[in-house]
C-alpha positions in Angstrom: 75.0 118.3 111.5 78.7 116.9 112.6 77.9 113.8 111.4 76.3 114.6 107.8 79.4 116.7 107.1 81.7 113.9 108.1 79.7 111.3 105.9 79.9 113.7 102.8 83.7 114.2 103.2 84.0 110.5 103.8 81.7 110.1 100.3 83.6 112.5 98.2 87.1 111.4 99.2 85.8 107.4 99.0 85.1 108.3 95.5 87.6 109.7 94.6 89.8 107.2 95.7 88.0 104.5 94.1 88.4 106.1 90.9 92.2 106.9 90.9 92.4 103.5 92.0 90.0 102.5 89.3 92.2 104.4 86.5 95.6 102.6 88.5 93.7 99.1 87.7 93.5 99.9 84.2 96.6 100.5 83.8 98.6 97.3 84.9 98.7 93.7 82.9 97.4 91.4 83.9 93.4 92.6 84.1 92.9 90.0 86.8 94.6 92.5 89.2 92.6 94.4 89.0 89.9 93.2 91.3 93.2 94.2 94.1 93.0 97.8 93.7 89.0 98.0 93.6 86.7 99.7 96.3 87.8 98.9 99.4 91.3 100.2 99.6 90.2 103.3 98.5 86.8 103.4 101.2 89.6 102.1 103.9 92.0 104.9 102.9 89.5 107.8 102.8 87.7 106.4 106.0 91.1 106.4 107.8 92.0 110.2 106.3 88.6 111.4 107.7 89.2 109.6 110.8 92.8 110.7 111.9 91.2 114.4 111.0 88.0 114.2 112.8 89.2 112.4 115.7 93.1 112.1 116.0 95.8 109.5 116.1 94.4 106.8 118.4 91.0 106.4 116.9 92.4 106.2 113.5 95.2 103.8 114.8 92.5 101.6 116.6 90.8 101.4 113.0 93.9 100.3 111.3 94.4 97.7 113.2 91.2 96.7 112.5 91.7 96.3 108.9 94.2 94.6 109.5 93.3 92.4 111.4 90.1 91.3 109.5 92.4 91.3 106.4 94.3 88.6 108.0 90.5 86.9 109.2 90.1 86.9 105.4 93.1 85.4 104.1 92.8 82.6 107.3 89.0 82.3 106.1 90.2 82.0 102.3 92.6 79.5 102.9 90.5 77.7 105.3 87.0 77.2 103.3 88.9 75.8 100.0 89.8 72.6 101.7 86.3 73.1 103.2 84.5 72.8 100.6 86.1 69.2 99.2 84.6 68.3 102.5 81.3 69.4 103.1 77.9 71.1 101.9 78.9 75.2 101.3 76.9 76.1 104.1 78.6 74.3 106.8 82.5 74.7 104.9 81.5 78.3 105.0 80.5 78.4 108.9 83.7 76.8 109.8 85.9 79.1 107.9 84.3 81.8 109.8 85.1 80.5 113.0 88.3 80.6 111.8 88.5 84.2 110.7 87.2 85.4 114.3 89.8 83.5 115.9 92.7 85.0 113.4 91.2 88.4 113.2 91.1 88.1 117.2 94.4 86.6 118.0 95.7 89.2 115.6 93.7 92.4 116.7 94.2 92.0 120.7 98.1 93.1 120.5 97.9 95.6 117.9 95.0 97.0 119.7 96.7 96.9 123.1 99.7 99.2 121.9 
């Protein structure tokens, strides 16, 4: 029962989030920036709320670091599939640049995890 009770809470305050960040993105020119403040700060944010709640200060510091270290994967994978791509098919630029987001996500994640 634990679990359904932390899903709902994690549901309600995910949507919620998404739409104040939803009527945030409406708000600021250019449009195209919008696409920044869309779902998944708001799911991250509400997951991590729920989290430091439910479980306390080192589980929901272990899941920050986490995020961030796959948001630095996915800037290293971004970066690294463009060039990629001039190069070879999509399926093989795209398996490359995803060796290269474990190895930034995991480079980056072992300290922050080990404080």
């Amino acid at each position: 029962m634990h679990d359904v009770v932390i899903l709902a809470i994690k549901g309600l305050l995910g949507g919620t989030l998404v739409l104040a960040f939803a009527l945030l993105s409406q708000a600021l020119e250019p449009k195209r920036f919008a696409g920044l403040l869309s779902a998944a700060p708001a799911v991250a944010l509400a997951g991590l709320a729920v989290i430091l709640l439910d479980k306390g200060a080192h589980d929901a510091h272990q899941a920050s670091a986490g995020m961030v270290a796959g948001a630095t994967g996915m800037v290293a994978y971004a970066a690294a599939v463009i060039p990629l791509l001039k190069r070879a098919r999509a399926s093989v630029a795209s398996m490359a640049a995803l060796g290269v987001w474990t190895a930034v996500a995991a480079v980056v994640a072992v300290p922050l995890l080990a404080a």
